[in-house]
VOGU-3710 file (C-alpha; in Angstrom, 3 decimals, decimal comma):
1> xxxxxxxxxx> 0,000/0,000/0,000  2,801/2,560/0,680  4,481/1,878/-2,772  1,002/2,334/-4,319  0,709/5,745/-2,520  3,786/6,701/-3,320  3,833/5,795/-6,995  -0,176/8,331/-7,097  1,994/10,901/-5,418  5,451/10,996/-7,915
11> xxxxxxxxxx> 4,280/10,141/-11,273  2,105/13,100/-11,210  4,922/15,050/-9,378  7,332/13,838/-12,001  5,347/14,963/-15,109  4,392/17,703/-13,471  8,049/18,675/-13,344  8,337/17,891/-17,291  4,904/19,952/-17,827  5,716/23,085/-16,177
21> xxxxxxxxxx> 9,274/23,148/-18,278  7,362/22,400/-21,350  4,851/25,520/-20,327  8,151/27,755/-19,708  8,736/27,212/-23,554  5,072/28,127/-24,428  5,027/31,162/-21,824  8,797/31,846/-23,386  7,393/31,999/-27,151  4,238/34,058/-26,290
31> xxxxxxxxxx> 7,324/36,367/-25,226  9,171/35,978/-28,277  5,865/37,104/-30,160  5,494/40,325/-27,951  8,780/40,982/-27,802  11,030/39,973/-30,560  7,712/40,176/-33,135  8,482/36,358/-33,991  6,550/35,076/-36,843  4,082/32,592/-34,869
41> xxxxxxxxxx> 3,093/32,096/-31,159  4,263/28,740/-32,016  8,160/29,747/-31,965  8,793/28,174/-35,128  10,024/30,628/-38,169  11,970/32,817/-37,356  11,614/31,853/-33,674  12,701/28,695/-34,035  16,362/28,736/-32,342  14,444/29,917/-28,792
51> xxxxxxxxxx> 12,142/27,033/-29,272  15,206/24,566/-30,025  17,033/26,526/-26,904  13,805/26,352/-24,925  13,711/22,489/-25,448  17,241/22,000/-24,628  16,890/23,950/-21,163  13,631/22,062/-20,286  15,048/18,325/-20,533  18,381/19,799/-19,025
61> xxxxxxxxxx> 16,712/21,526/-16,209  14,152/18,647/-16,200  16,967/15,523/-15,620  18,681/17,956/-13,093  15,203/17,658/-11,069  15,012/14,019/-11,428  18,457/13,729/-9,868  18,150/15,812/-7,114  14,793/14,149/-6,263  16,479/10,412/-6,427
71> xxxxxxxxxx> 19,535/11,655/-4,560  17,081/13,194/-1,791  15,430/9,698/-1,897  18,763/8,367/-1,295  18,560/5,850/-4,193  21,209/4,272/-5,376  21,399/4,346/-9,135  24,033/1,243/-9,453  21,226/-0,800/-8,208  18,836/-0,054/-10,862
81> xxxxxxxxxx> 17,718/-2,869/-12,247  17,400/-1,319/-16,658  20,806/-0,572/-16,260  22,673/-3,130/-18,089  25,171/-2,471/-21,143  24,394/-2,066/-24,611  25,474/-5,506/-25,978  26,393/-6,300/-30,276  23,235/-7,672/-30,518  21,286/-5,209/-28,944
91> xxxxxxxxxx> 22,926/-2,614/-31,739  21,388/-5,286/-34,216  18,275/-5,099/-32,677  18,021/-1,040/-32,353  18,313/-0,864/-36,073  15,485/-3,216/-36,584  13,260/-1,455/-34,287  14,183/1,944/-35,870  13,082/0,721/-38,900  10,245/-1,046/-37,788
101> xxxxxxxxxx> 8,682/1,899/-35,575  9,072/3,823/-38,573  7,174/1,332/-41,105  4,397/1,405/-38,095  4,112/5,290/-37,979  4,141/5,538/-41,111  1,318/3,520/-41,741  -0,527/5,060/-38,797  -0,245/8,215/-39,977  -1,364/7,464/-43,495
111> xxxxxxxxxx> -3,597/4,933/-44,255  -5,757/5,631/-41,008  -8,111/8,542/-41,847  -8,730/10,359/-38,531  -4,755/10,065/-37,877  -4,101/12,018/-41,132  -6,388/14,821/-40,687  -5,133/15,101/-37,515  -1,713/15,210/-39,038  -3,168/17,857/-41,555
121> xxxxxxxxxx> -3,610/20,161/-38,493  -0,271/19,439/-37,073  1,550/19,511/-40,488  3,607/22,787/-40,008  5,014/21,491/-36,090  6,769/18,960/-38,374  8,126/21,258/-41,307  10,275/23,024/-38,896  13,082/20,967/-38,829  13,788/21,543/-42,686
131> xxxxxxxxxx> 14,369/25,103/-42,389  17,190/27,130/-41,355  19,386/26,643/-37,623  18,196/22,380/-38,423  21,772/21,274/-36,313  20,006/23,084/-32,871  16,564/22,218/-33,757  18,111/18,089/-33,800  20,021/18,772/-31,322  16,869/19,592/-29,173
141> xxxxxxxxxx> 14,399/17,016/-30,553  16,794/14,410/-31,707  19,453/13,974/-28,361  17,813/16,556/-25,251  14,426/15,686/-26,003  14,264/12,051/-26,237  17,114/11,475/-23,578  14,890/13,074/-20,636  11,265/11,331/-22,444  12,910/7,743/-21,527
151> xxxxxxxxxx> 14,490/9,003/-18,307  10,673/10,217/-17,127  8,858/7,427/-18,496  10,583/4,527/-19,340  13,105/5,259/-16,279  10,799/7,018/-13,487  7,379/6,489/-14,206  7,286/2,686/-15,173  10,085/1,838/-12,130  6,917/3,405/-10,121
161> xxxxxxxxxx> 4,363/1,363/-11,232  6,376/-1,868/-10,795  7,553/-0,909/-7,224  3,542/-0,515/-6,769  3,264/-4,083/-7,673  1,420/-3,396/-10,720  1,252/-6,249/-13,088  4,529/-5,513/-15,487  2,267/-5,461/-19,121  -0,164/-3,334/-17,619
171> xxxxxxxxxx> 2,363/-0,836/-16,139  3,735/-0,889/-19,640  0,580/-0,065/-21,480  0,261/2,493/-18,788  3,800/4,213/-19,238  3,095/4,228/-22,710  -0,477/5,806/-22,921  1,217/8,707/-20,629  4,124/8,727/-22,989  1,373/9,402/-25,809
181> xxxxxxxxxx> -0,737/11,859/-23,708  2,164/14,144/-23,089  3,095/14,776/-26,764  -0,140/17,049/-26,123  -2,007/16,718/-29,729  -3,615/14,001/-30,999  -2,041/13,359/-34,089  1,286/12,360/-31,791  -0,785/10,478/-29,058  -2,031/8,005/-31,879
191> xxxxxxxxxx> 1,205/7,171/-32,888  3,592/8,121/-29,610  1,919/5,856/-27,668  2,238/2,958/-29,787  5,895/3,300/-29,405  5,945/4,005/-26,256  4,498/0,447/-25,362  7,039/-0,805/-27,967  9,681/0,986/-25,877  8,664/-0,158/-22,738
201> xxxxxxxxxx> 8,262/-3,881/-23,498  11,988/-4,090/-25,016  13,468/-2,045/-21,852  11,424/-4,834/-19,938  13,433/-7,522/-22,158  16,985/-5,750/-22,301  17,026/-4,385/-18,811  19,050/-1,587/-20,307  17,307/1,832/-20,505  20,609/2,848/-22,649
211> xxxxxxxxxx> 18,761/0,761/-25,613  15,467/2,668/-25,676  17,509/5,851/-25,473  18,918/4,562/-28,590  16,158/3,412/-30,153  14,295/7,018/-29,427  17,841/9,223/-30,759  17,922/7,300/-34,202  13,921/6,622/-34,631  13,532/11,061/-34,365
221> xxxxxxxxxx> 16,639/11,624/-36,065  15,591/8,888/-39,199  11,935/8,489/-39,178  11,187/11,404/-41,393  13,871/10,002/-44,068  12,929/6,514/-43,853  8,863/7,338/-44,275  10,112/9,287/-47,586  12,006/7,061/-48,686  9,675/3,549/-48,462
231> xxxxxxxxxx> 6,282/3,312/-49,764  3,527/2,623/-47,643  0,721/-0,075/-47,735  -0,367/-3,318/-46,255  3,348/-5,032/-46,980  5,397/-2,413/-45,518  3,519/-3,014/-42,341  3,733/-6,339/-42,342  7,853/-6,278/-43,331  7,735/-3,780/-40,374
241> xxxxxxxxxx> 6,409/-6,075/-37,802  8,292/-9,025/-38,659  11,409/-6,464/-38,319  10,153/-5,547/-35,005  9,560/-9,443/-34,043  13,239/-9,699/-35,152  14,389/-7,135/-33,162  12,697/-8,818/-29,357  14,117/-11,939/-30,352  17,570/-10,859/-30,740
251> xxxxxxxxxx> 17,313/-8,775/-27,242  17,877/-11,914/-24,852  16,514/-12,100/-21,056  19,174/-10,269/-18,575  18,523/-11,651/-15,600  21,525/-13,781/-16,411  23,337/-10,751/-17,653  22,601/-9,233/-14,103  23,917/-11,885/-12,009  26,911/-12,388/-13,473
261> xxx> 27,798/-8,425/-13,007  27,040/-8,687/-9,128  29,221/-11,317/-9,186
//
């Protein structure tokens, strides 16, 4: 019972922390607007290196939080249990789920109706990246962004839910459908979510939370490239979640792994 409250009191806390840094951007770009007559509210345009600065200083400030809260707690990082090496084959197996997470977006996106008016709507959040100042704009969604994403969910908020005793697939839907919910718009949540859960199950397999920061770097930094590049229909699914099947089969159990170290 006192895991359980604790997990209802420091997920909230901890996405609250990742909220309000997210809200300094938005408050931060209203600014811009006012101040530096930026193009859109949205800080893209001509805005876009204080949005790419703004993103940058939220997961910095963000992971500098989650420390401080886990040193206060007085836990001991070298005992936590995702923290296992990136092995050959897990390399192997972070290409194949690159590619595979991008085959699945990309038919998510596309071929489902609702999903691509909603991405109609969001279609100028992802133009961005092609314009001018694109190093600091990966920079901030490529390595700072998806770097504090797994350290919040796949790192804080599912280790939660497991010390609350919560059944370990369930815990990982649930990390997941947060994961989606806090990309904010609903073209994202269709498709964030979905790998989020595929996230969360391989960290459950690898016991390395190094491999879904992987994963996350290359899948932002490629994804756009990739669903340019390969044609989507019913076979490029299917390819992709053979690829995927691939990839969990080449990320062995490491409970073995983990033994072995302590030893």
């Amino acid at each position: 019972m006192k895991n359980v409250i604790k997990c209802l009191f420091l997920i909230p806390l901890y996405m609250a922390i990742y909220f309000a840094m997210m809200m300094f951007g938005v408050i931060y770009n209203i600014a811009a607007v006012l101040v530096f007559k930026a193009d859109e509210i949205s800080g893209f345009g001509v805005g876009e290196v204080q949005y790419s600065l703004v993103t940058i200083f939220t997961a910095f400030v963000s992971l500098l939080i989650y420390y401080l809260i886990i040193k206060a707690r007085e836990i001991d990082l070298n005992k936590y249990e995702y923290n296992n090496p990136v092995r050959f084959l897990d390399v192997i197996s972070i290409i194949f789920s690159v590619l595979s997470l991008s085959g699945i977006v990309s038919f998510i996106v596309t071929k489902i109706p609702i999903v691509r008016k909603w991405g109609e709507q969001a279609e100028e959040y992802f133009n961005f990246i092609e314009k001018e100042n694109a190093l600091l704009v990966i920079l901030a969604v490529v390595v700072a962004g998806p770097i504090a994403e797994e350290v919040l969910f796949r790192g804080l908020v599912y280790s939660e839910l497991v010390n609350a005793k919560m059944p370990k697939a369930l815990a990982i839907i649930t990390q997941g459908v947060l994961f989606g919910i806090m990309h904010g718009n609903l073209y994202q949540i269709s498709y964030a979510t979905v790998i989020g859960i595929v996230l969360g199950v391989i960290l459950e397999k690898s016991k390395s939370i190094y491999v879904t920061v992987l994963i996350h770097i290359f899948y932002n930094f490629s994804s756009g490239i990739i669903m340019e590049l390969v044609p989507v229909n019913i076979i490029m699914l299917l390819v992709s979640i053979l690829l995927l099947a691939i990839s969990l089969v080449l990320i062995r159990p490491r409970k073995e792994v983990g033994k072995a170290s302590a030893a």
